[in-house]
N, C-alpha and C positions, 0 to 999 in steps of 0.2 A: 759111221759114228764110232767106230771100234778108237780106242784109246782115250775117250772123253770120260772126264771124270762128272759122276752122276749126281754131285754137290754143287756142281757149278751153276751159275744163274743162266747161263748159255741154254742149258739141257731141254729140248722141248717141251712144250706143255703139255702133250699125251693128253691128252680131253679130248671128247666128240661129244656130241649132240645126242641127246636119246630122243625117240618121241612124243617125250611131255617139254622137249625145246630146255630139257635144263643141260646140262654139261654135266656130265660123268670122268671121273677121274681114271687115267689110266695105272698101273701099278705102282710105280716111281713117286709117280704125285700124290696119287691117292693116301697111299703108306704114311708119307710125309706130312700133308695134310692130317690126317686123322691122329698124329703124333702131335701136330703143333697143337689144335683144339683139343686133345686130350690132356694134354699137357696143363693149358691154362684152367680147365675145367677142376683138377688135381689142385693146381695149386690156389684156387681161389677156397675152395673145401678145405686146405691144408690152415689156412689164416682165414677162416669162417667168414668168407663174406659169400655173398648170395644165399640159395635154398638148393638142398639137395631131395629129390624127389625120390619116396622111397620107393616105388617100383620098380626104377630102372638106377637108382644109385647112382654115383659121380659119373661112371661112364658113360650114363644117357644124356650127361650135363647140367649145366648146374644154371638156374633159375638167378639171373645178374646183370645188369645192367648200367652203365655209364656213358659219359660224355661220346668216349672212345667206342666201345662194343658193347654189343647184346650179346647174351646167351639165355636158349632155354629148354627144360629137358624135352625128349621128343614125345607129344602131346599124345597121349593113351586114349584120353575121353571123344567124347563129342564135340559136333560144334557146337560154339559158343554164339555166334551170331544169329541164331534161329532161322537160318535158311533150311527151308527143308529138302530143299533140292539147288545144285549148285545154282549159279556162280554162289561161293561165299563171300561176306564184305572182305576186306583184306585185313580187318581189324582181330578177324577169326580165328580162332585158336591154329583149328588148323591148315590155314594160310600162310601162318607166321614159319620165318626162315628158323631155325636151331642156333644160328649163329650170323650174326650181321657185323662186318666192321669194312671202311674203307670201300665201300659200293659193293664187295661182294655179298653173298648168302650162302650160306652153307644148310642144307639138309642130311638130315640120315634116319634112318629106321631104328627103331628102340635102341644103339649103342654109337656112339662116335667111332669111326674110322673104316669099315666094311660097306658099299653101296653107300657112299656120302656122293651127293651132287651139289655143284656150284651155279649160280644163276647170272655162270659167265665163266670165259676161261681165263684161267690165271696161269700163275709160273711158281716153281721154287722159290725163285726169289721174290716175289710179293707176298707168299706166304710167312717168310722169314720177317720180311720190314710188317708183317700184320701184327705176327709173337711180340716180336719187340715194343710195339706201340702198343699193345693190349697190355704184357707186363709194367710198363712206366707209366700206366695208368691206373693200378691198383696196387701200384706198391707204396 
């Protein structure tokens, strides 16, 4: 793999599987990843649309929703569905992805980009065609 440029949409997915079956990003992706969704989280904050959650602040994402993508900050409370013991409905606070757009799901623990998992593997460049479709849908 030596002289491949690490931009290219060629560049593998670097994801594996953890044992809760979601997809963990490898450094390359992950980085990038967590640069694209922070990115839109910033800029949705920046032209006041959605809610920023004051505990974890724009970093933890921003509370937003449309045709294109969901966003939501990463859920602090309890659950919402009154399960007292699992399964939860999937309507559940904390069931719900951080981030949905184009069949994927993104998770992450109190901040976007560090331990974010996907609920499938992706590439650079799906993530790129995601930015782009999330941005022309709130500008």
């Amino acid at each position: 793999m030596e002289g491949r440029d690490i931009r290219s949409s060629e560049w593998p997915t670097e994801m594996a599987r953890n044992s809760h079956g979601e997809w963990e990003f490898g450094d390359e992706v992950g980085e990038f990843a967590g640069a694209v969704v922070r990115d839109i989280a910033f800029l949705l904050a920046e032209l006041g649309k959605g809610t920023i959650d004051e505990e974890s602040g724009v970093t933890g994402g921003v509370a937003f929703q449309n045709e294109v993508f969901l966003m939501h900050p990463y859920h602090w409370g309890n659950c919402t569905c009154g399960a007292r013991v699992a399964p939860h409905k999937p309507t559940c606070s904390i069931k719900q992805p951080n981030f949905r757009c184009q069949g994927l799901e993104l998770r992450w623990y109190h901040a976007i980009g560090p331990g974010m998992t996907a609920s499938r593997a992706t590439s650079r460049r799906e993530l790129r065609e995601i930015y782009c479709r999330c941005l022309d849908s709130f500008r």
